[in-house]
Each structure stands twice: as C-alpha cells, then as structure tokens.
C-alpha positions, 0 to 999 in steps of 0.5 A, spaced: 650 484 253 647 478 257 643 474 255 638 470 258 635 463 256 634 462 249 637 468 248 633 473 250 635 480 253 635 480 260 630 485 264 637 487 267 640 492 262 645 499 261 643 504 262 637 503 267 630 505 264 627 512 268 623 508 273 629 503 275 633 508 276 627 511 281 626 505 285 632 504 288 633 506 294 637 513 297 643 513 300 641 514 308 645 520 311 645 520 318 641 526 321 645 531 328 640 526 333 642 520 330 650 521 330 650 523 337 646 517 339 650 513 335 656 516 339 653 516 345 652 508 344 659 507 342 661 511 348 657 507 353 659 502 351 666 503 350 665 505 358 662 499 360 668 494 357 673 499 360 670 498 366 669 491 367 672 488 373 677 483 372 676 475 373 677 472 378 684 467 376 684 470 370 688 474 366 687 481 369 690 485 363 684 480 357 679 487 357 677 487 350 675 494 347 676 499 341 683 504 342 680 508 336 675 509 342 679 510 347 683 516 344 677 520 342 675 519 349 680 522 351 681 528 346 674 530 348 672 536 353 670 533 359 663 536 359 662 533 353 663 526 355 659 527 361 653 529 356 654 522 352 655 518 358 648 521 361 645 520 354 638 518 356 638 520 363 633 525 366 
C-alpha cells in the first residue's frame, strides 16, 4: 500500500470508501437527439471539406476529409442524408 510522507497511509486507498465511490463522476451516454446531432455535425462537416473548391496553382486532388465518413454517406438512404445535411434548418 503506498505510503505517504513520514509513512502515513495515503488518503488514496483500495477499496475506496462508500462515499469515494459516490463522488465519482458517472460514465455519460449520449441520448437519440444528442447522437443524431452528433451525425449531423460530422456530416456536415464531412460536406462542407468534400465540397471545397480547389486552389488556384495548387494541387487539386489535396481535400482532406474522413473515408470512414464517406462511406457510411454512401451507404445511407437518401432521405436520410437529406435530414442530416438540413439539420437545424426550418
């Protein structure tokens, strides 16, 4: 067990006490809206790099943007897409 200065216990110790083990924070799952946001905002994104226009004098082919991304883009129904590109549009 480790010890502290002048060979005092340490106030961090194994098993931790009941209310050490309340006072941690909780493991945070994101909820449906907070996922789909999530989505919306890598896909917006994820357009708005695909779409950039090329440099003048510069190579054409030097768009940087995620292939995981692009795939699921394109595996998605179109309606789909359509909803996360518009998301926050009304």
């Amino acid at each position: 067990m480790p010890k502290g200065p002048k060979g005092q216990k340490s106030s961090l110790s194994w098993p931790p006490s009941l209310d050490q083990w309340r006072a941690r924070p909780k493991r945070k799952r994101l909820n449906a809206n907070e996922k789909r946001a999530s989505k919306a905002a890598a896909v917006q994104h994820f357009a708005q790099q695909y779409a950039r226009k090329a440099q003048k004098g510069v190579e054409p082919n030097d768009r940087q943007y995620e292939r995981e991304i692009e795939e699921s883009i394109k595996s998605m129904k179109p309606e789909e897409l359509d909803r996360l590109l518009r998301d926050g549009e009304d």
